[in-house]
Backbone as a printed PyTorch tensor [residue, N CA C, xyz], in Angstrom:
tensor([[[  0.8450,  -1.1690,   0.0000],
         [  0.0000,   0.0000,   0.0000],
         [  0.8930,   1.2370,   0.0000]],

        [[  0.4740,   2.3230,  -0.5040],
         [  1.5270,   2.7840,  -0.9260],
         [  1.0100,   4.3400,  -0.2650]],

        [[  1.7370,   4.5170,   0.3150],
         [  0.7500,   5.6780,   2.0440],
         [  1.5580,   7.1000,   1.6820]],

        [[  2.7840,   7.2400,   0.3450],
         [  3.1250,   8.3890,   0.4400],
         [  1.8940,   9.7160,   0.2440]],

        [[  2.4170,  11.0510,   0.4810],
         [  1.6820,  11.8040,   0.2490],
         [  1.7910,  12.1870,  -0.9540]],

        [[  0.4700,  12.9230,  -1.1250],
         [  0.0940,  13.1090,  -2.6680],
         [ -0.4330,  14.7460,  -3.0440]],

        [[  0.3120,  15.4340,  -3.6170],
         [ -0.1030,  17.0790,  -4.2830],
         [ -1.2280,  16.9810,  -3.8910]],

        [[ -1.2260,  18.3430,  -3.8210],
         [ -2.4620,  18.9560,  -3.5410],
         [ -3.8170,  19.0920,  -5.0530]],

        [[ -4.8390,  19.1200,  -5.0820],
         [ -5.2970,  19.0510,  -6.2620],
         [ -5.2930,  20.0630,  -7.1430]],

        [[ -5.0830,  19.3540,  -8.0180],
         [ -4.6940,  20.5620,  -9.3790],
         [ -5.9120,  21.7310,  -9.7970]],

        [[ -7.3980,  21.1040,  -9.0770],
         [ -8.2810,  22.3230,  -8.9920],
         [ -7.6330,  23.6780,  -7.8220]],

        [[ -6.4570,  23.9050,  -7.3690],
         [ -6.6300,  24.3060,  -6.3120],
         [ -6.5760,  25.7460,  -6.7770]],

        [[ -5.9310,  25.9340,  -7.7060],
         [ -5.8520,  27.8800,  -8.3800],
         [ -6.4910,  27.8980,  -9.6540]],

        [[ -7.5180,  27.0890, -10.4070],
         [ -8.6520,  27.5820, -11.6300],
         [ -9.6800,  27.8360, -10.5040]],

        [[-10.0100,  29.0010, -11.1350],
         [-11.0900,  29.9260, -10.7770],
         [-12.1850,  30.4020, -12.3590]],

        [[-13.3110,  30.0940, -12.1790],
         [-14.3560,  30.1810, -13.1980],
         [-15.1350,  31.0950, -12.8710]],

        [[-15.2090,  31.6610, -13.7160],
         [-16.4620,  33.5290, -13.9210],
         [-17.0810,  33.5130, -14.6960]],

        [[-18.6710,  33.9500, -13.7840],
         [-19.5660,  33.5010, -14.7350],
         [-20.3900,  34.6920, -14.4300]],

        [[-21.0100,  35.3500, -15.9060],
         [-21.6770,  36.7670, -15.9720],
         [-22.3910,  36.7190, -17.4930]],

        [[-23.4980,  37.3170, -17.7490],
         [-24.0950,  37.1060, -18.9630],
         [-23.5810,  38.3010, -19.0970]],

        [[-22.7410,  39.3040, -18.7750],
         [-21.8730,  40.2500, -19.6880],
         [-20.7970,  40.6550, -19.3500]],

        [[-20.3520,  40.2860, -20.8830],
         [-19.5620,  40.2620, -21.4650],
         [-17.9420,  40.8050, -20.8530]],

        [[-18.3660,  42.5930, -20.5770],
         [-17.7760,  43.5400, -20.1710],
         [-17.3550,  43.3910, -18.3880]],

        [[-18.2240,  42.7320, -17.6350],
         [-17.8500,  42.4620, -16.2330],
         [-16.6930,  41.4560, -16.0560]],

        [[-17.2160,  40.0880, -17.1190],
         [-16.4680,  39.0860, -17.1780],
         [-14.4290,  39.4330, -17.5160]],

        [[-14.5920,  40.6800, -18.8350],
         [-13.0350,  41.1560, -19.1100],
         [-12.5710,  41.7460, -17.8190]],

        [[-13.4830,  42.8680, -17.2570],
         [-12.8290,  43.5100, -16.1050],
         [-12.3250,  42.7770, -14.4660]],

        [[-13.2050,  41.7730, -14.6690],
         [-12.9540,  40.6200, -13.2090],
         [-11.1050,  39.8350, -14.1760]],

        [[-12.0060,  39.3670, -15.0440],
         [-10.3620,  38.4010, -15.4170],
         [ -8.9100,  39.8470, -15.4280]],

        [[ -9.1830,  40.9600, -15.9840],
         [ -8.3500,  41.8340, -15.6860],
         [ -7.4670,  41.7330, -14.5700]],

        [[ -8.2640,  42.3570, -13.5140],
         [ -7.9730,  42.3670, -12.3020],
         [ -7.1950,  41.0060, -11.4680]],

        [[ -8.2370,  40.0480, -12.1840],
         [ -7.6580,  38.7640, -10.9050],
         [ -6.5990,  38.0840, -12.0590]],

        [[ -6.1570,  38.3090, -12.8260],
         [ -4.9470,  37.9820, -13.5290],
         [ -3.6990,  37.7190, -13.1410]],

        [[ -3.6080,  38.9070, -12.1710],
         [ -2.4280,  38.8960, -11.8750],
         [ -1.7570,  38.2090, -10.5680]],

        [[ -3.0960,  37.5770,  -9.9950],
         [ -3.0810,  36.6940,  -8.5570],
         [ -2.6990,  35.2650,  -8.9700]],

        [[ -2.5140,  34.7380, -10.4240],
         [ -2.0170,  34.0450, -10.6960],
         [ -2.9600,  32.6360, -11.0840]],

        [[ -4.2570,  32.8830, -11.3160],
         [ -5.1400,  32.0250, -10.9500],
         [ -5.3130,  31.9940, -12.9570]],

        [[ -5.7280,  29.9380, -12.8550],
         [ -6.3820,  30.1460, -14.4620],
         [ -7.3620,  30.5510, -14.3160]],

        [[ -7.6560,  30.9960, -15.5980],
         [ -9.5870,  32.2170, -15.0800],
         [ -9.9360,  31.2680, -16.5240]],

        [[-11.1330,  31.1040, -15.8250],
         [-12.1580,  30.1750, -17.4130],
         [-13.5350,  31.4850, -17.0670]],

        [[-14.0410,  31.7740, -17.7530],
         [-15.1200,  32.1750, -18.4230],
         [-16.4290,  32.3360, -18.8050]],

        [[-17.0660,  32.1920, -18.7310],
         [-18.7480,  31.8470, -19.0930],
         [-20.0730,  33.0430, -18.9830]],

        [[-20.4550,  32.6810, -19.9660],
         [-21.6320,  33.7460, -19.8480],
         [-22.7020,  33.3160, -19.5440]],

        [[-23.1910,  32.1590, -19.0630],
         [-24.0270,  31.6730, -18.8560],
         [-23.4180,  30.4560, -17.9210]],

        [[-25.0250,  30.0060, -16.9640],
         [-24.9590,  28.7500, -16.1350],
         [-24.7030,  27.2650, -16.7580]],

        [[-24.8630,  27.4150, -18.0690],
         [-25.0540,  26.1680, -19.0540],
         [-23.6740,  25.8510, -19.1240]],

        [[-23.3960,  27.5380, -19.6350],
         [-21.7570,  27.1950, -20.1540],
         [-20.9250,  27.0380, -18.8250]],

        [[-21.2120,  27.5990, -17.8080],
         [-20.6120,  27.2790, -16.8330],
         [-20.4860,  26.0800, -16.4820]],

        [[-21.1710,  24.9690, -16.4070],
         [-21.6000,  23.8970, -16.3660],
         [-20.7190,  22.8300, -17.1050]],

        [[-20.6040,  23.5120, -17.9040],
         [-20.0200,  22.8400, -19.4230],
         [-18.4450,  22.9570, -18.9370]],

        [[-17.7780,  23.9540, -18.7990],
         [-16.7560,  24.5530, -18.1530],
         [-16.0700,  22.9500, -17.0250]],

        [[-16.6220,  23.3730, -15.8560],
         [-16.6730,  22.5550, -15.0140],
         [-16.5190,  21.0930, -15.3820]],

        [[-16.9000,  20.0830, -16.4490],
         [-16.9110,  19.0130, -16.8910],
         [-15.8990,  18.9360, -17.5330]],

        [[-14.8900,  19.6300, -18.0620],
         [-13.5110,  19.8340, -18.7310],
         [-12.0290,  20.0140, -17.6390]],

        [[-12.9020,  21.0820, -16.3840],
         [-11.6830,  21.7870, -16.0710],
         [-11.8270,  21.4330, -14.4460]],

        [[-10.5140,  21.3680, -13.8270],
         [-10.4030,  21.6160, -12.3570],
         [-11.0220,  22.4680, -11.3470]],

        [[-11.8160,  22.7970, -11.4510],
         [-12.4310,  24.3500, -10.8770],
         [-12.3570,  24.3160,  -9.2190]],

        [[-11.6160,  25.0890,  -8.6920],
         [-11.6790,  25.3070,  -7.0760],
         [-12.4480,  26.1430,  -6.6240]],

        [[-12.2990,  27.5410,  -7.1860],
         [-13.7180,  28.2640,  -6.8310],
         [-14.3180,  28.8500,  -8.2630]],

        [[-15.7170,  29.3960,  -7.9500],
         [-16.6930,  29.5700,  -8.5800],
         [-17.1100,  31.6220,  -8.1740]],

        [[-16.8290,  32.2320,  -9.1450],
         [-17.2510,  33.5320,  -8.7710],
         [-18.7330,  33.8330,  -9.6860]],

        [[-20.1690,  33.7130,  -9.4920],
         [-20.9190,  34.0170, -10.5570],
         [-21.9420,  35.4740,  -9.9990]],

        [[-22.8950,  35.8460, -11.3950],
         [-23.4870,  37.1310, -11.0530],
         [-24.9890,  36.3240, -10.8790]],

        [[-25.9180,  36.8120, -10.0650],
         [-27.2510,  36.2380, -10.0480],
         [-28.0510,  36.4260, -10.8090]],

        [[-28.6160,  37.6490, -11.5290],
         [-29.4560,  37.9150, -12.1790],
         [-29.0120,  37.4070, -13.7020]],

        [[-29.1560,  36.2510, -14.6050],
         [-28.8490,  36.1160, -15.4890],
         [-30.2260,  35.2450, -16.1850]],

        [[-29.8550,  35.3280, -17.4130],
         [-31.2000,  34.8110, -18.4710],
         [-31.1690,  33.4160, -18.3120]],

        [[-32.1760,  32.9690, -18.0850],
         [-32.2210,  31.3450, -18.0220],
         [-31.9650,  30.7790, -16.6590]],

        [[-31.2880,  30.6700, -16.5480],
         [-30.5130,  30.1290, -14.6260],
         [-29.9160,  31.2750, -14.2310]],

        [[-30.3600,  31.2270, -13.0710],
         [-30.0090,  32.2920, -12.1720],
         [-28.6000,  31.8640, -11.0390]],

        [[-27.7270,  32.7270, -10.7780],
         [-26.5280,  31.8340, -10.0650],
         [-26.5900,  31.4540,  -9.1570]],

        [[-27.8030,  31.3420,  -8.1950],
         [-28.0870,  30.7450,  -7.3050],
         [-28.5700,  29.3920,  -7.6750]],

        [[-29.3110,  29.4100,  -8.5960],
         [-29.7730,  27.8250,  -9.7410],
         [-28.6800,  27.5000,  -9.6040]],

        [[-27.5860,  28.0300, -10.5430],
         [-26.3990,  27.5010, -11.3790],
         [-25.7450,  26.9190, -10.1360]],

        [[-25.4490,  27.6950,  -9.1730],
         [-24.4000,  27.3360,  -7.6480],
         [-25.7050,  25.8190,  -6.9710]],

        [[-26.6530,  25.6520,  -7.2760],
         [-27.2890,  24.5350,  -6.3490],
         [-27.1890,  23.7010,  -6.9580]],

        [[-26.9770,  23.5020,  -8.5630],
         [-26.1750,  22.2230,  -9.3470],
         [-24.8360,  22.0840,  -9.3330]],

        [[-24.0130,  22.9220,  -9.0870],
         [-22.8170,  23.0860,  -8.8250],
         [-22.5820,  22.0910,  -7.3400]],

        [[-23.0540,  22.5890,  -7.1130],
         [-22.9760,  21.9000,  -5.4070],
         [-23.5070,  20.0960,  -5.1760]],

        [[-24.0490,  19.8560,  -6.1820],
         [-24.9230,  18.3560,  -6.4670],
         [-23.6860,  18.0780,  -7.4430]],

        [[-23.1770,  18.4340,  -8.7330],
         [-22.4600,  18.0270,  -9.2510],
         [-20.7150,  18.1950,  -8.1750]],

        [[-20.7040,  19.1500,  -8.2150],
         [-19.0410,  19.3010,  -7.7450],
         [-19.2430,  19.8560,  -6.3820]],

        [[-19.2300,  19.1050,  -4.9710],
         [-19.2100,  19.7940,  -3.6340],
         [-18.0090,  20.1330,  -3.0720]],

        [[-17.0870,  20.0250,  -3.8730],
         [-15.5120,  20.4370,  -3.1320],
         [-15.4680,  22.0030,  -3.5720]],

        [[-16.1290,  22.3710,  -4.8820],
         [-16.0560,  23.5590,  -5.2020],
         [-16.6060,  24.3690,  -4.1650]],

        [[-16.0620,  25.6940,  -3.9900],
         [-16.3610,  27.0430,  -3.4700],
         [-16.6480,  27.8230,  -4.2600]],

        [[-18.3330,  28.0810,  -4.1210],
         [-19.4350,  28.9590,  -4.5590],
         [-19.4470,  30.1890,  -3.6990]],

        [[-19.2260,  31.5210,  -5.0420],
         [-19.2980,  33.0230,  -4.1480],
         [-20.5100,  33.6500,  -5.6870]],

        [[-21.4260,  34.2780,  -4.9650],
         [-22.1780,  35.4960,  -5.8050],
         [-21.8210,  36.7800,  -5.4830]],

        [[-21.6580,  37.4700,  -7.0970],
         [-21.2260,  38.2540,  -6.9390],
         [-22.3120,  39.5780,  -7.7890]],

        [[-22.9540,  40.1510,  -7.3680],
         [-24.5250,  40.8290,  -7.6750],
         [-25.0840,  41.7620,  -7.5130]],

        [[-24.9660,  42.7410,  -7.9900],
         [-25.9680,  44.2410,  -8.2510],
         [-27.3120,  44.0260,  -7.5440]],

        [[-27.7690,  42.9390,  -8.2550],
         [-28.9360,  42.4400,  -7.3840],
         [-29.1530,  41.8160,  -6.0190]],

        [[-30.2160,  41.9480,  -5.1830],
         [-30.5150,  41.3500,  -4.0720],
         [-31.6220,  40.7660,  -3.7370]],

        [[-31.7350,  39.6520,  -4.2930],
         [-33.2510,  38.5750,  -4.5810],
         [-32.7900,  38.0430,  -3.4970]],

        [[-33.5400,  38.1430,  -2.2090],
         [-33.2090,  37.9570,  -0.9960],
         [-33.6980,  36.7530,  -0.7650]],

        [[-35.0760,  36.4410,  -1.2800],
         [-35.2830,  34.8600,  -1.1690],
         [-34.5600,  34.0870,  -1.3910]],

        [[-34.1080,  34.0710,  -2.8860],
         [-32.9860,  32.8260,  -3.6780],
         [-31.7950,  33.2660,  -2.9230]],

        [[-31.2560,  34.0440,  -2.8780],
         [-30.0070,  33.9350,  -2.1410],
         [-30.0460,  33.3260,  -0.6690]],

        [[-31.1890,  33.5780,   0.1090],
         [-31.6340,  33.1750,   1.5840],
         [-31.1760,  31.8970,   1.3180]],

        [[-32.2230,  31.0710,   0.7000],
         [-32.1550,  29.8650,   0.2250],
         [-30.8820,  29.4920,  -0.1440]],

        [[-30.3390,  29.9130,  -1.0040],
         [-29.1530,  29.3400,  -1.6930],
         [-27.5750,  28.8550,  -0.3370]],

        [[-27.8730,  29.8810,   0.1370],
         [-27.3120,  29.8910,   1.6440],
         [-27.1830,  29.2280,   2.3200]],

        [[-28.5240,  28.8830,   2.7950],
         [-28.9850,  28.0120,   3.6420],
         [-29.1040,  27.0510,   3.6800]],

        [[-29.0690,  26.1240,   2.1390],
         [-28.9930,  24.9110,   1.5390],
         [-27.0180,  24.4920,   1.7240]],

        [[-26.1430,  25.7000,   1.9100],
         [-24.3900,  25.3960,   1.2700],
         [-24.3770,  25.5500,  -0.1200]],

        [[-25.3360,  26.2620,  -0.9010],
         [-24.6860,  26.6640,  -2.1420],
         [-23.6540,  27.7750,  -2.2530]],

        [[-23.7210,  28.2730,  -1.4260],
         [-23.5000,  29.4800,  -1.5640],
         [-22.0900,  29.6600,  -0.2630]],

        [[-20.7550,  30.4550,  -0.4550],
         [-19.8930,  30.4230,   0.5180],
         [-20.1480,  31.6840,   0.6960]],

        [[-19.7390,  32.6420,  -0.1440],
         [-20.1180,  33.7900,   0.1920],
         [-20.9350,  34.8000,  -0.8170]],

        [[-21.6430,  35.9570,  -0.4650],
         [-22.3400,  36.7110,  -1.5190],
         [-21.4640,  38.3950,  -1.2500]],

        [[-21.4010,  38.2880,  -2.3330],
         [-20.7670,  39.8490,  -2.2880],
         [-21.1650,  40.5900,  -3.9370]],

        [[-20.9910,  41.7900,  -3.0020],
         [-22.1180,  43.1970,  -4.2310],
         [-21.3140,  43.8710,  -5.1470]],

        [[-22.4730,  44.0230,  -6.2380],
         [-21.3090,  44.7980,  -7.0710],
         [-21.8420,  46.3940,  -7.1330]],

        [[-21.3810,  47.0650,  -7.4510],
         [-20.0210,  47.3930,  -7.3380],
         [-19.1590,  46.7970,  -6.7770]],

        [[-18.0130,  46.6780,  -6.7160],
         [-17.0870,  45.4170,  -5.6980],
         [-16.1210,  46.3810,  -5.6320]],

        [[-15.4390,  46.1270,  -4.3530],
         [-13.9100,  47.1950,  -4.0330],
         [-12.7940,  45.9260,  -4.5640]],

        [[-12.2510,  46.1520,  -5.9300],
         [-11.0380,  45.3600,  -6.0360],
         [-10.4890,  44.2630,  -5.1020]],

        [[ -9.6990,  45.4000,  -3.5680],
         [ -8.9260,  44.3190,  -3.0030],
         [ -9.4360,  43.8130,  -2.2740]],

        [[-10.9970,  43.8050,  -1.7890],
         [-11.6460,  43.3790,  -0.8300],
         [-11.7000,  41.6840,  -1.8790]],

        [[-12.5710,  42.1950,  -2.8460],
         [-12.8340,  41.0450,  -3.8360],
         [-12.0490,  39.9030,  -4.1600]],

        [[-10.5040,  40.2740,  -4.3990],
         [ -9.0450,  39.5930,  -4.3770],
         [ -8.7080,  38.5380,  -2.9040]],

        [[ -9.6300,  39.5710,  -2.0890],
         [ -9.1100,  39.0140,  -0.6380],
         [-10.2540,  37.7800,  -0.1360]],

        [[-11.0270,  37.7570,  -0.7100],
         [-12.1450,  36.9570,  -0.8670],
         [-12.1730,  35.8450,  -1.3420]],

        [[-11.5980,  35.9530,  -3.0370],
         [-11.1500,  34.6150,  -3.6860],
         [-10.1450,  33.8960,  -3.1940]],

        [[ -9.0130,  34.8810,  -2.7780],
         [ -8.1090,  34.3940,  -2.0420],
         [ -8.7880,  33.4730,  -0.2690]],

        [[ -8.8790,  34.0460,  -0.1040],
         [ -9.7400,  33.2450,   1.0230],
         [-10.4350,  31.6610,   0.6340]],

        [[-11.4730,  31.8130,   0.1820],
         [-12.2520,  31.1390,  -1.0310],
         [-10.8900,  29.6480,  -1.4580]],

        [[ -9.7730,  30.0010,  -1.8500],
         [ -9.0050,  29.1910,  -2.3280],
         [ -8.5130,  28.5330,  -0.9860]],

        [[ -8.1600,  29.6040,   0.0020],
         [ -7.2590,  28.8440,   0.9600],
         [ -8.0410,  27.2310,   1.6400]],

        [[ -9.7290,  27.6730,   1.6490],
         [-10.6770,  27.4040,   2.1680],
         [-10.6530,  26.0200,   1.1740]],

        [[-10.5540,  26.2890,  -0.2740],
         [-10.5490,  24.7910,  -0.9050],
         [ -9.3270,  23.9670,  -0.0980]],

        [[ -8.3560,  24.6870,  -0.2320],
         [ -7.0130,  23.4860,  -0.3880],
         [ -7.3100,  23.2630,   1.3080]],

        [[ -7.6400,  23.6900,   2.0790],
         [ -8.2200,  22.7370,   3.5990],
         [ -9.0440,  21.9480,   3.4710]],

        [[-10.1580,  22.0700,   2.6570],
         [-10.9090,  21.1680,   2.4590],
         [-10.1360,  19.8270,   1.9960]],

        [[ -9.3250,  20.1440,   1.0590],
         [ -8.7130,  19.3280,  -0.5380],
         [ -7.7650,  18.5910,   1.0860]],

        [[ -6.7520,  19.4100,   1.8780],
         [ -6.0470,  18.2750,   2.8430],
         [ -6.8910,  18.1440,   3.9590]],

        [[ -7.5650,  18.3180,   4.2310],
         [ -8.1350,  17.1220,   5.0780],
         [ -8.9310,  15.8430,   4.8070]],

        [[ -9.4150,  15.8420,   3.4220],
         [ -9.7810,  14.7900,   3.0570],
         [ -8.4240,  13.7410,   2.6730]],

        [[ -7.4170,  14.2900,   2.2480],
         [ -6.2790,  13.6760,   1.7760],
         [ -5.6280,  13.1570,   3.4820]],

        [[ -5.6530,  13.8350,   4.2240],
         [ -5.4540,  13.5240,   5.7080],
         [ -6.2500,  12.1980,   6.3040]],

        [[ -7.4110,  12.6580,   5.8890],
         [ -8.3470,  11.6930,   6.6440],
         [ -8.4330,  10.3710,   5.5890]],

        [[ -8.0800,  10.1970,   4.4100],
         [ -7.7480,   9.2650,   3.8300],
         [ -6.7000,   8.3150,   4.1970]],

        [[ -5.6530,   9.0930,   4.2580],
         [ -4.2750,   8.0680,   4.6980],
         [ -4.8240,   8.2850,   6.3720]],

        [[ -4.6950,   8.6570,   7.2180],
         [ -5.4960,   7.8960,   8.4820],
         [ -6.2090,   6.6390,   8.1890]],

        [[ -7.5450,   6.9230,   7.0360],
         [ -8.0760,   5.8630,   7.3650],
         [ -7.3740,   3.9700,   6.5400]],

        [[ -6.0050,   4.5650,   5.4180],
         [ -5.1130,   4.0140,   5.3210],
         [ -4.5210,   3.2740,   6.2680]],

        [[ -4.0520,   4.1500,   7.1970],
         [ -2.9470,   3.6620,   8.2420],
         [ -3.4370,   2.6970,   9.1700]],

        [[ -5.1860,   3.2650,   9.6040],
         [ -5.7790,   2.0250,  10.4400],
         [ -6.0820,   1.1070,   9.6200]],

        [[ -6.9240,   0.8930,   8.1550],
         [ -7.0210,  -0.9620,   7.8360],
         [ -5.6130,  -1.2790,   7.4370]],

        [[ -4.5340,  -0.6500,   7.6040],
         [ -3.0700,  -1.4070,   7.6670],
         [ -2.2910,  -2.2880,   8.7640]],

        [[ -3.4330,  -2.0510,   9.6030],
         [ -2.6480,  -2.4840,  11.4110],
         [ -3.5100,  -3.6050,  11.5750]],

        [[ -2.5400,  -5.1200,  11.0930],
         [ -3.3060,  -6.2620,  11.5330],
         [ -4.0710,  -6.7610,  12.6880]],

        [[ -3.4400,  -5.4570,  13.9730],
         [ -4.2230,  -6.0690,  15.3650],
         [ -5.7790,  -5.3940,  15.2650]],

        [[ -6.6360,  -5.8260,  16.0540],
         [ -7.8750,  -5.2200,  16.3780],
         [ -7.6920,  -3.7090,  16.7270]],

        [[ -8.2060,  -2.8700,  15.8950],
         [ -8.4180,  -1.3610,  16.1840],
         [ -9.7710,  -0.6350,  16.8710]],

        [[ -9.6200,  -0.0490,  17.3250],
         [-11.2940,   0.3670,  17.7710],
         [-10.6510,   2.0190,  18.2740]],

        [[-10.9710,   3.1450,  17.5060],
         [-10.9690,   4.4560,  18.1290],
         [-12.0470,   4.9810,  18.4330]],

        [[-12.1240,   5.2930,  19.8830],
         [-13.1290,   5.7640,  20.3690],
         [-12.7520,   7.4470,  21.1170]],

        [[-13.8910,   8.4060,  21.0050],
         [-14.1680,   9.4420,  21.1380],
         [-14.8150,   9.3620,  22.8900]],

        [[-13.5800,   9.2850,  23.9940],
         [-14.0890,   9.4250,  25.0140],
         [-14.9910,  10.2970,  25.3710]],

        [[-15.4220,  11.3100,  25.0360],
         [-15.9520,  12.4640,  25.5190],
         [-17.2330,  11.8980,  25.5120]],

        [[-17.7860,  11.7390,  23.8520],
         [-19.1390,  11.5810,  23.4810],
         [-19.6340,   9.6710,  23.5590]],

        [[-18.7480,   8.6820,  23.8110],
         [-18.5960,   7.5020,  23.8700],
         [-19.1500,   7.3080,  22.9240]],

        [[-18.3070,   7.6000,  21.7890],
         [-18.7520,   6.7910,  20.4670],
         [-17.0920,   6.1410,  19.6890]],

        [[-17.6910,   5.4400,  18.6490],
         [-16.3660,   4.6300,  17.9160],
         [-16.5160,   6.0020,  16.9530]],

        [[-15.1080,   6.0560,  16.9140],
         [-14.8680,   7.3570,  15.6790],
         [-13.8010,   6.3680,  14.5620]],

        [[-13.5380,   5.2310,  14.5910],
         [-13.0720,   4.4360,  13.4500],
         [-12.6290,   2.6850,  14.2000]],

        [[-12.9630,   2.5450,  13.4200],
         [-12.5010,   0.2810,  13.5290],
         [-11.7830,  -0.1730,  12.2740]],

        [[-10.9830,  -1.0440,  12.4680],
         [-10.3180,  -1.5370,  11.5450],
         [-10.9420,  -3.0370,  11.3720]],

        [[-10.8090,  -3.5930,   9.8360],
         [-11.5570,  -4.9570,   9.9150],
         [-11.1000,  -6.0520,  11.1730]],

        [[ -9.7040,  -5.9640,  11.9310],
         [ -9.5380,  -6.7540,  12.7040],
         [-10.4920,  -6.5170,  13.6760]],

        [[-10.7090,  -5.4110,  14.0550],
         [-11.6800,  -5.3600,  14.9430],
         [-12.9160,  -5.3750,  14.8990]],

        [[-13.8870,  -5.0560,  13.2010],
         [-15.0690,  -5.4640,  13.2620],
         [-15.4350,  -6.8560,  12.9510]],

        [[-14.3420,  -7.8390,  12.8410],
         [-14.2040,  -9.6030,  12.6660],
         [-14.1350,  -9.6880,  14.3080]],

        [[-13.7360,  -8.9480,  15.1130],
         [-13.0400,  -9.6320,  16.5310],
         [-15.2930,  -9.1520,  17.1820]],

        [[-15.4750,  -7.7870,  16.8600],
         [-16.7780,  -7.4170,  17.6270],
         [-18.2650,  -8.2880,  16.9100]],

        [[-17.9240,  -9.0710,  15.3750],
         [-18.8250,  -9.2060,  14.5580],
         [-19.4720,  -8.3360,  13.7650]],

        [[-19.1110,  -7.0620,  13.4620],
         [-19.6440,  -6.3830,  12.5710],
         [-18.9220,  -6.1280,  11.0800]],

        [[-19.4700,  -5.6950,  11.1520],
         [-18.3750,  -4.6620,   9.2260],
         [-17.6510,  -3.6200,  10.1450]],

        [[-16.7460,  -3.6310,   9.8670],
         [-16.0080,  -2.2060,  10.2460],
         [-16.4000,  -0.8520,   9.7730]],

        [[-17.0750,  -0.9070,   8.8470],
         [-17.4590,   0.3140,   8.4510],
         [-18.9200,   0.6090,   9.0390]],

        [[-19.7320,  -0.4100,   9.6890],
         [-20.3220,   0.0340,  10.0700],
         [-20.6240,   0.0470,  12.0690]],

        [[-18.9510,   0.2550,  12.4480],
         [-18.6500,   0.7880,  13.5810],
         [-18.7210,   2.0530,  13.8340]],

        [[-17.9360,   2.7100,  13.0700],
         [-17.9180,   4.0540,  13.1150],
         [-19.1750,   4.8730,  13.4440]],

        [[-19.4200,   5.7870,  14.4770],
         [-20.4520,   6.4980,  14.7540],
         [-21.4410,   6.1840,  16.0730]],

        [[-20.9520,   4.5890,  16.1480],
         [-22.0960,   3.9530,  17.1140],
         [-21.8190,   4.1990,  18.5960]],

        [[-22.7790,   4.6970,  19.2840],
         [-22.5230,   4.1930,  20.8760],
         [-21.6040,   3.0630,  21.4350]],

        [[-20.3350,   3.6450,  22.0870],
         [-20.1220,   1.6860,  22.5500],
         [-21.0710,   1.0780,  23.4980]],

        [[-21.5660,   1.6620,  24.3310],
         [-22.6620,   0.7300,  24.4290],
         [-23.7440,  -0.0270,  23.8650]],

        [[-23.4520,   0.0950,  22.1360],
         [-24.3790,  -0.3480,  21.0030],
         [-23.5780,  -2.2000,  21.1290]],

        [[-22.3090,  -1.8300,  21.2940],
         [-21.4620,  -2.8250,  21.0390],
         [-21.6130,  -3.9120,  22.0070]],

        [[-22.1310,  -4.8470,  21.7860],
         [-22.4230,  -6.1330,  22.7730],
         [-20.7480,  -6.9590,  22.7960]],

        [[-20.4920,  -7.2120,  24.5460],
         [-18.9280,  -7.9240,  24.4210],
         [-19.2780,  -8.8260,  24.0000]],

        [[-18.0240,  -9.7350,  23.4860],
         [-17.7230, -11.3950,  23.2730],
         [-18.2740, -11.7350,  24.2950]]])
């Protein structure tokens, strides 16, 4: 098994902008050009969509009010298709319902207005990114953890003294308790009947 560590994901600096005009879309890629990020494009949720099925995308900057799907639409398929991505609106408008919603569901990381102050905006995506690549290592973390325990031939059982639950088992130990090991994790130990 092969437990070295592994890069970080190559979505971690494409960033995708999405605006049904034209003129917002040049002036955002302008600006965030120089932060070093690939910038993809779109004038629409479709094409955005489309985008996304080609490319690495870490975060997502879109405008709400657009023809057809609205970026709160576009960000709640975003989020069903790709949930590692980080969804920000960025909007003249304030459709307080759909955005409420959009929110409140995790489509949405952050909403910010336009007019936009440059470095606030910069400081945002930037954020936005740092926020992926934590996401991106702790899953890579919690992978090789859960590596390292089905690697240990003795009976494993980690338990969460506080809340007395199993927070991971290794198959030696769900063969030694009779269960699946995978379906240790989470349970009361007092769920767990001894030998």
């Amino acid at each position: 098994m092969d437990l070295r560590f592994a890069p970080l994901s190559t979505a971690a600096r494409h960033l995708l902008l999405v605006d049904d005009e034209e003129s917002i879309l040049r002036s955002l890629q302008r600006m965030l050009r120089r932060d070093g990020y690939v910038i993809h494009l779109a004038t629409s949720g479709e094409d955005g969509l489309a985008i996304l099925e080609r490319e690495p995308v870490g975060v997502i900057v879109t405008d709400q009010r657009m023809p057809v799907m609205t970026g709160s639409q576009f960000l709640s398929k975003v989020k069903d298709r790709y949930p590692d991505t980080i969804r920000i609106v960025l909007s003249g408008y304030t459709e307080l319902n759909s955005i409420t919603d959009a929110i409140n569901t995790g489509a949405i990381y952050k909403f910010l207005t336009k007019p936009w102050d440059d470095q606030l905006l910069r400081e945002q995506i930037a954020g936005a990114f740092a926020h992926h690549e934590l996401k991106s290592e702790n899953a890579r973390v919690s992978a090789l953890n859960r590596a390292i325990i089905d690697a240990i031939p003795d009976a494993l059982l980690l338990v969460d003294v506080q809340r007395r639950l199993i927070s991971a088992a290794n198959a030696a130990a769900g063969a030694l308790l009779g269960h699946e090991a995978a379906t240790l994790s989470g349970r009361a130990i007092s769920e767990i009947e001894p030998l």
